[in-house]
C-alpha positions as CSV (number, residue, x, y, z in Angstrom):
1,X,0.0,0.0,0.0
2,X,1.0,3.3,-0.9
3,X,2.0,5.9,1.7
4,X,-0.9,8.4,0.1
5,X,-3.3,5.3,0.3
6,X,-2.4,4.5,4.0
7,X,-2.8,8.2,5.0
8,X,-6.4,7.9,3.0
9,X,-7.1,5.1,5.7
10,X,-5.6,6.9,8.9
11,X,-8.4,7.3,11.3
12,X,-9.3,11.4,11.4
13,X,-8.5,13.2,14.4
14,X,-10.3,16.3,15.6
15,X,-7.5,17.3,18.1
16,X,-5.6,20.2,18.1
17,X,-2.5,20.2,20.1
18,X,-1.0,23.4,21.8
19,X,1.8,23.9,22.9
20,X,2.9,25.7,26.2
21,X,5.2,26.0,28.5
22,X,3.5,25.4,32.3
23,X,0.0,24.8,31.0
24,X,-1.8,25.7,34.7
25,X,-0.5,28.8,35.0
26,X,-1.6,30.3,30.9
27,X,-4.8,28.5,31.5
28,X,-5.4,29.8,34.7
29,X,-4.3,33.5,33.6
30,X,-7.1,35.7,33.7
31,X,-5.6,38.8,31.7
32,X,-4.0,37.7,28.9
33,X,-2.7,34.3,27.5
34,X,-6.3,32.8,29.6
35,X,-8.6,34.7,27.7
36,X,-6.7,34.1,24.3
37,X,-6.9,30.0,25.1
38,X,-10.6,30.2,26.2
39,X,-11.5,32.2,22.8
40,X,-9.0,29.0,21.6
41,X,-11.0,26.7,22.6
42,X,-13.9,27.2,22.0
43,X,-13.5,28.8,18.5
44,X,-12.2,24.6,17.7
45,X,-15.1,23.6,19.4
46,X,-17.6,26.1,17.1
47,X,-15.9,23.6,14.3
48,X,-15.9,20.3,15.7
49,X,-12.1,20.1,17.3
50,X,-11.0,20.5,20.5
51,X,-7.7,21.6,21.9
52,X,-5.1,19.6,23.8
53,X,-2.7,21.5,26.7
54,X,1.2,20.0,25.8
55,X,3.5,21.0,28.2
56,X,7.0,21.7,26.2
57,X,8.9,23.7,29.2
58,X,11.6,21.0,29.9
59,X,13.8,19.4,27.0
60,X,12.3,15.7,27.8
61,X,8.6,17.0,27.3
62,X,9.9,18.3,24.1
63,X,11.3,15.2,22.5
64,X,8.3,13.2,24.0
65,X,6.4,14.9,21.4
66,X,8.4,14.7,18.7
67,X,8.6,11.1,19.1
68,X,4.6,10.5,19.5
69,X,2.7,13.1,17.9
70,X,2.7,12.3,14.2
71,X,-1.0,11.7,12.8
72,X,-2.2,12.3,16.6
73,X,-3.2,16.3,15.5
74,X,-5.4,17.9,13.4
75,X,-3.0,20.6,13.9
76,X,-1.0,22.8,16.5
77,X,-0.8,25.6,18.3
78,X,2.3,26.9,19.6
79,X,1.6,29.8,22.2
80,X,3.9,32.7,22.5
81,X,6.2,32.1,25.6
82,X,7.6,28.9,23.6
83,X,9.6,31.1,21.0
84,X,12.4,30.3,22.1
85,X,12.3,26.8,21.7
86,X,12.8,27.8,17.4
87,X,14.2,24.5,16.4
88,X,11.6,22.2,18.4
89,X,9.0,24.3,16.6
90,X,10.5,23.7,13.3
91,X,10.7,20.3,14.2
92,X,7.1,19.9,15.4
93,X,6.0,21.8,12.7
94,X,7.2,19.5,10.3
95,X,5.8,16.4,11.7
96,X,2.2,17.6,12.7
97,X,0.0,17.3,9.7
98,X,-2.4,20.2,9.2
99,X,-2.5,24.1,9.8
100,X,0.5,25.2,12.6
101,X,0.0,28.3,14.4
102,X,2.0,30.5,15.9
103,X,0.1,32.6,18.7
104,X,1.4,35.9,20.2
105,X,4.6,35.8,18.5
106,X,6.3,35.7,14.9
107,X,9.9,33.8,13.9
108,X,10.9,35.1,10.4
109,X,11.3,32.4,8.2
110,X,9.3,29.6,10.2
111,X,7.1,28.9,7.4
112,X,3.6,28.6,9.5
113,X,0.8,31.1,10.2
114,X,1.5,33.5,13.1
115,X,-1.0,35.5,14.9
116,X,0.1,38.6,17.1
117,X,-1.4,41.9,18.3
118,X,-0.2,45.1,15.9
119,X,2.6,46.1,18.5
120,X,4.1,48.4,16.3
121,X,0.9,49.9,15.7
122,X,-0.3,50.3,19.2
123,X,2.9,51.9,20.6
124,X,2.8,54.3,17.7
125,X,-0.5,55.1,19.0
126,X,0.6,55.6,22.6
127,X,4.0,57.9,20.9
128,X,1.7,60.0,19.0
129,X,-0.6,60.5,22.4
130,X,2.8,61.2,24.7
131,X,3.8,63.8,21.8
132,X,0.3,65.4,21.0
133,X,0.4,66.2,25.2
134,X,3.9,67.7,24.8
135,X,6.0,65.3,25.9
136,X,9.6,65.9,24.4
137,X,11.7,63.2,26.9
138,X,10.3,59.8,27.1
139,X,11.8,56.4,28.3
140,X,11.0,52.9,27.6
141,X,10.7,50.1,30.3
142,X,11.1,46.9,28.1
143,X,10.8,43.3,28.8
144,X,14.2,41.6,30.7
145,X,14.4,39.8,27.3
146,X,14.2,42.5,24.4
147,X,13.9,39.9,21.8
148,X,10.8,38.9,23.1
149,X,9.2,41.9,21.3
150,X,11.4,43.4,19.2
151,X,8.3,45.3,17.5
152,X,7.2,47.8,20.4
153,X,10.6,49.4,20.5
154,X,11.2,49.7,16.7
155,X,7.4,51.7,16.5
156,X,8.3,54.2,19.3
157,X,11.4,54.7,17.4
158,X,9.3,55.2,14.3
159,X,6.9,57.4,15.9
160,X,9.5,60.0,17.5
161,X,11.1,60.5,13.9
162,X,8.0,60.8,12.4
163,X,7.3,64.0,14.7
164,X,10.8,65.2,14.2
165,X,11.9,64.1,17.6
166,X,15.5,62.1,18.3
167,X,15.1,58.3,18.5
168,X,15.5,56.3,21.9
169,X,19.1,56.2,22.8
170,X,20.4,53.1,24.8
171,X,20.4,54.9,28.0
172,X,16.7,55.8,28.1
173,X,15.6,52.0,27.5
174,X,15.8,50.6,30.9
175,X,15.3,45.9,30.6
176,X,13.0,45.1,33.7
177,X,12.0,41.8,35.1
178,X,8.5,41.4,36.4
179,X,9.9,42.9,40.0
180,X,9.5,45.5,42.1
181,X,12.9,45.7,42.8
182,X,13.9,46.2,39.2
183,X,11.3,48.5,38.7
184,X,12.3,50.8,41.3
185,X,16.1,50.5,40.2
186,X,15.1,51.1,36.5
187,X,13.1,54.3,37.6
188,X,16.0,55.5,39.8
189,X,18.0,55.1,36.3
190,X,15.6,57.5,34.1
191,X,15.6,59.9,36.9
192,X,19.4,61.0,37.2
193,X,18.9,61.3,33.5
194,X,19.4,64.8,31.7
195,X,16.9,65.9,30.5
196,X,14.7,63.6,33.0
197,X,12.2,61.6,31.5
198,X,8.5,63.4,31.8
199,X,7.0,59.9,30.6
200,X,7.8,56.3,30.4
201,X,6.4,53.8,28.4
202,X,5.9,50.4,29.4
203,X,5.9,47.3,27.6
204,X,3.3,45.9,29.3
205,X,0.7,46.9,32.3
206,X,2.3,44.5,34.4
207,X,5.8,46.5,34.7
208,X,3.3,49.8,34.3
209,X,1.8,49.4,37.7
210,X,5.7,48.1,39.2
211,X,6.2,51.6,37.8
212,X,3.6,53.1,39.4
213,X,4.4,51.9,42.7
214,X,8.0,52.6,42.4
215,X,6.8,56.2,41.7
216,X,4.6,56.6,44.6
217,X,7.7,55.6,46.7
218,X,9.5,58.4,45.5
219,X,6.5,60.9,46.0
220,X,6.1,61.1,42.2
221,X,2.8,62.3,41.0
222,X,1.7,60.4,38.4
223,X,0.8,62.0,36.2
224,X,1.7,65.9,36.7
225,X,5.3,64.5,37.8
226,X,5.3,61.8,35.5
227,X,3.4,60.0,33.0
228,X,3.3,56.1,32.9
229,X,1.6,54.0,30.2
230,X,0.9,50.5,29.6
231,X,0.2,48.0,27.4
232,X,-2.2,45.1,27.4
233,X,-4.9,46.6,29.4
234,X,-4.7,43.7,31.4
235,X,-4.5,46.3,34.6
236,X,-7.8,47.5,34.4
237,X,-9.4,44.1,33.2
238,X,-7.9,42.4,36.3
239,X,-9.2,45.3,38.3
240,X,-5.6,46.6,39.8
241,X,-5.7,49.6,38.1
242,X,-8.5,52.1,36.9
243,X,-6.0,54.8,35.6
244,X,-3.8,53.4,33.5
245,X,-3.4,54.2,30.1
246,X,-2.8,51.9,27.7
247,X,-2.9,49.9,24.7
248,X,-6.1,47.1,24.4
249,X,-6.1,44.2,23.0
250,X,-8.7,41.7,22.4
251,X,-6.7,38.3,23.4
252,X,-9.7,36.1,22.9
253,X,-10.0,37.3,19.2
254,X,-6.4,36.5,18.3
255,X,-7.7,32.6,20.2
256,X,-10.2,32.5,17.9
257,X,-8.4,33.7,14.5
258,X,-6.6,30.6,14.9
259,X,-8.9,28.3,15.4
260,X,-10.4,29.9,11.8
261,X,-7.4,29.1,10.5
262,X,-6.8,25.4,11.9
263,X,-10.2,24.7,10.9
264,X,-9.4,26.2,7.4
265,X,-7.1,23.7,6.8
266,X,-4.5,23.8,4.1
267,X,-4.9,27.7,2.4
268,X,-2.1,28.0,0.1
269,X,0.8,29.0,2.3
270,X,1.6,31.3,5.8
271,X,0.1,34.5,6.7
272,X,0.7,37.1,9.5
273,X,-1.9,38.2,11.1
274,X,-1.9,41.6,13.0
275,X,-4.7,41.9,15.7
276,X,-5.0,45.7,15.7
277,X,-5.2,47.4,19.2
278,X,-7.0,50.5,20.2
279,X,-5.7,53.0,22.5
280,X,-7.4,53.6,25.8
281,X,-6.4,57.1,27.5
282,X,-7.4,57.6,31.3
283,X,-5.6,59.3,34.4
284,X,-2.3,58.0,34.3
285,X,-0.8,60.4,31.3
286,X,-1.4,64.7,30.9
287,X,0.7,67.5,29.6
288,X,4.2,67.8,31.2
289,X,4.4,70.0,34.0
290,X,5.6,73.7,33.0
């Protein structure tokens, strides 16, 4: 029997494996990657399949699946924080028949569909806000890991020369783990700088409220002595923040854009998607003080 002919005969599967690193805790998220699996799941559901949690955080669990998954999936899932793992998703891509999604993240040159919120557009958005207030000196707080999302620093680099201002310089971009402590050592940083900052952007609501609190430490008024932005929106959806401003995105949308696509089936080659974001101002930004 021909290869062809025996995968005519192989039983069909209607799961859809994902793959995560520490499956309890993104499932049990409720401002971000949670949301993004629930809309996930039950997008596959809407169209018959259903999803199956992989853990791939230790090497072992990696080759496991290699070794066992062929002809088990409809398809797969690989969920943002596994980007680093680039060749066992090359690997795994290759032997999972069907649709392979990337989800919160893109790897130039991977070769499968990725599906990411428009970061570039977003922090363009919160640039041109920042600027449009009169904001001159601004500082980014970035993920401890830059290449983790390479996209929100390019766009606020973007955004300053398209309003004539002097891109980021490598002493106003301050790496920050998700710690108070680093927080409060990254704002001590921007303040001994000349000119001092009169706004920081964050990569994320998470390090925005470590900011926050750092700030209020240092009697900082946020915002007439300095204004702080997010990005996620996952501060006010969580309910730890009503003043935040910041970028929001819809995570159970970008869930269920790939459950279209591993539903889809084969369509003639990768695409990127780009979730776009919308801007949400509130208390934490104003005009610089005078």
């Amino acid at each position: 029997m021909s290869a062809a002919a025996a995968a005519d005969r192989s039983p069909v599967t209607h799961f859809v494996a994902v793959l995560l690193s520490e499956p309890e805790k993104w499932l049990n998220d409720k401002s971000y990657y949670g949301p993004m699996l629930q809309g996930l799941s039950e997008g596959l559901l809407e169209r018959g399949y259903y999803m199956r949690p992989i853990d791939c955080l230790h090497e072992y669990q990696r080759a496991h699946f290699l070794d066992s998954s062929s002809g088990l999936y409809a398809g797969a899932v690989f969920l943002g924080p596994t980007y680093p793992f680039v060749d066992f998703i090359r690997r795994a891509a290759e032997r999972v028949p069907g649709p392979k999604v990337l989800l919160d993240h893109h790897i130039e040159g991977m070769g499968i569909h990725s599906i990411r919120e428009d970061a570039e557009a977003g922090m363009g958005m919160v640039v041109r806000h920042l600027v449009d207030l009169g904001h001159r000196s601004l500082a980014y707080l970035d993920l401890e890991d830059p290449g983790a999302n390479p996209w929100k620093r390019r766009a606020i680099d973007l955004a300053l020369q398209d309003a004539g201002l002097p891109e980021l310089g490598a002493g106003r971009v301050a790496g920050c783990r998700n710690s108070f402590l680093d927080a409060a050592k990254a704002l001590e940083w921007l303040l001994a700088l000349s000119p001092r900052p009169t706004a920081v952007l964050c990569c994320d609501d998470i390090r925005a409220l470590l900011l926050l609190q750092a700030a209020a430490e240092h009697s900082l008024r946020v915002p007439h002595d300095l204004s702080i932005t997010g990005f996620g929106d996952a501060a006010v959806r969580s309910g730890r923040s009503q003043i935040l401003t910041s970028v929001s995105v819809d995570p159970a949308a970008m869930g269920r854009k790939a459950a279209e696509i591993i539903a889809a089936g084969k369509d003639g080659g990768p695409r990127t998607i780009l979730i776009r974001p919308e801007l949400v101002v509130r208390g934490s930004t104003a005009r610089p003080a005078p």
